[in-house]
N, C-alpha and C positions, 0 to 999 in steps of 0.2 A: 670600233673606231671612235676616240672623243672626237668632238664638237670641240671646241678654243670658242671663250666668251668673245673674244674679238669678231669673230666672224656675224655671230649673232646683233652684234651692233652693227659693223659695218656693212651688212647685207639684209637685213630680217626686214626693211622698210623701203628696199630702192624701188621696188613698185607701186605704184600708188596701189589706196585699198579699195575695193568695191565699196559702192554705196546701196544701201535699202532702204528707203521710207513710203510706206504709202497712207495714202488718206485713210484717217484714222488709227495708224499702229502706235498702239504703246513701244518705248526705247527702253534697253537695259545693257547695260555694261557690262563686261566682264575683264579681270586682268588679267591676263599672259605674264607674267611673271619669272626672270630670267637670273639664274646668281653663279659667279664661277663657283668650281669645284674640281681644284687641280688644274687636270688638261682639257676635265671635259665642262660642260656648263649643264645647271639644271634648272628643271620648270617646276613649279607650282600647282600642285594640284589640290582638290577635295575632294574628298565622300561625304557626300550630302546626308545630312538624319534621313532615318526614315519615317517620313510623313504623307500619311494618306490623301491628305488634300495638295502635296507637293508631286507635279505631272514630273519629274527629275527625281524624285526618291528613288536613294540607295547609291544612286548612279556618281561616275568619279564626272567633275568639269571643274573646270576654272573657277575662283572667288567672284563674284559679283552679283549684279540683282537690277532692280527697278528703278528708271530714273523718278528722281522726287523734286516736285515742284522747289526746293531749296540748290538742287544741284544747278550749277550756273554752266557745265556741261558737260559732257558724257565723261569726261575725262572724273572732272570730280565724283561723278556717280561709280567708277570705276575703284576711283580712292577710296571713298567712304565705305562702299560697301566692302571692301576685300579687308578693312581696316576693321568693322563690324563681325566679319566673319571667320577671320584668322589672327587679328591683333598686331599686324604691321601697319607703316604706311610706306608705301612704296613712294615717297616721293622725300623721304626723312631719309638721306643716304643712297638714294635714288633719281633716278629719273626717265622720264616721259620718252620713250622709243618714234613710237607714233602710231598709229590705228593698223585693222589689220581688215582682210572683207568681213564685214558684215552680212549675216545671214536671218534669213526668217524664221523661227520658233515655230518647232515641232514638238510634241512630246504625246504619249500615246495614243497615235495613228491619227493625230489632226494638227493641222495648219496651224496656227495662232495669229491673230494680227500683230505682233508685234515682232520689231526687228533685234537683231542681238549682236554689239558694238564690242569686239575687241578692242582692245590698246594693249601694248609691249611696252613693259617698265624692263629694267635692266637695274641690279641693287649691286653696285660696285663699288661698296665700300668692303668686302668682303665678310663683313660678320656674319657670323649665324647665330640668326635672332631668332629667336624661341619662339615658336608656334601655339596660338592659345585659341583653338577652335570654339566658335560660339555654338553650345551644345544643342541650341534649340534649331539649330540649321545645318549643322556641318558636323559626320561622326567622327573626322579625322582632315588632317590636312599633311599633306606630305609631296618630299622634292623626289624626281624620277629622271635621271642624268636623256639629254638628249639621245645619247646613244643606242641607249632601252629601245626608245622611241621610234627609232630610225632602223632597228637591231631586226629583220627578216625575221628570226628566230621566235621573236612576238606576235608575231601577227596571227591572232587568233578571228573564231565566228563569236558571236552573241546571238542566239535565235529568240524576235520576238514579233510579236505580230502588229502589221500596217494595214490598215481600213479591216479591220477582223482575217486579213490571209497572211500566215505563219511567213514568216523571212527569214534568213541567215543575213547577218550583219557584220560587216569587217568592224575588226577590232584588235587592241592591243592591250596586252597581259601587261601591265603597268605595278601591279604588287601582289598577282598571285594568288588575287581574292575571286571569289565565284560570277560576282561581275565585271567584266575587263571596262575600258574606256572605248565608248562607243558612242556612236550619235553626233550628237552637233558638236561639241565641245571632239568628236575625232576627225569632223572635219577643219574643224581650227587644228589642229595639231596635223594634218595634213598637209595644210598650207602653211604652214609654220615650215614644215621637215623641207617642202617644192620650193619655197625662198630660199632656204639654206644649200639648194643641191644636193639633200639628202633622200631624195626619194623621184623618181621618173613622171612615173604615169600614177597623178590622183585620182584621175578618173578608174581606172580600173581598181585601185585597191581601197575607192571608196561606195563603189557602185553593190548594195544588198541586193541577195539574189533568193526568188521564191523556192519554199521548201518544197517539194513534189511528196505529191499525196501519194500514201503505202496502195 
């Protein structure tokens, strides 16, 4: 079943978005990133380099990064970096959707303090502009039609491990590569799909469940 770019505008923001700050957390932006394609419409993705000191190596999520004392707000920190990282700017032919829930940063089996700020651009001038992935961050950057997304058929496990005990991880087969889309960046596209009325219950198809020992 496509998606219609329409619907994603006119629905992807009528809830307002969760908020997260707390005392002391570092902010980082990410874009959500939306462009027709036919009937259906698609998003924005990356596969991050693989880098030892990066808690997210290998892994597919969204463009973005760290806010920087020069960003005047998350919104820009959202721009800059996906502009750094994939070599658009989403706001050139573009524009600002609006925020999506923010979540707290996890990445191998610990909390982080810092919160992770969605925004939804929408690039509706219809070009397809050439993707120039910054090699020292990003292996590849590539679009994934909603439909994938939303498609049953995808929904795969990821098995890795939380506080040192092994897990199975809901996930979506996104390009067929040995690591599907999983994690924080598959809770954003969870709630991306529950806006759209493309998926029921998040809770269950996003709830990891422990591996049971042989």
């Amino acid at each position: 079943m496509s998606v219609p770019f329409d619907l994603v505008a006119d629905r992807l923001v009528q809830a307002p978005p969760r908020a997260l700050d707390g005392e002391g957390f570092r902010r980082a932006a990410v874009s959500a990133v939306f462009r027709p394609a036919g009937d259906d419409t698609e998003l924005l993705f990356v596969r991050r380099a693989a880098q030892s000191q990066d808690p997210w190596s290998r892994q597919v999520g969204f463009p973005g990064g760290h806010e920087e004392e020069e960003d005047a707000t998350l919104v820009q920190t959202a721009r800059r970096e996906t502009q750094e990282e994939v070599g658009i700017d989403v706001l050139d032919g573009g524009r600002l959707l609006g925020p999506l829930d923010a979540l707290q940063a996890r990445a191998r089996a610990k909390i982080h303090p810092m919160s992770i700020h969605p925004h939804a651009f929408l690039l509706e001038d219809r070009t397809d502009r050439p993707l120039v992935p910054n090699p020292g961050e990003v292996h590849r950057a590539f679009w994934v039609p909603l439909s994938r997304l939303a498609d049953p058929r995808n929904r795969v496990w990821y098995d890795a491990q939380r506080v040192g005990v092994p897990f199975r991880f809901p996930a979506i087969d996104v390009d067929g590569e040995a690591i599907p889309l999983w994690g924080l960046t598959h809770q954003m596209v969870l709630e991306i799909l529950h806006r759209l009325d493309l998926v029921a219950d998040v809770a269950s198809l996003g709830t990891p469940r422990p591996i049971p020992k042989d």
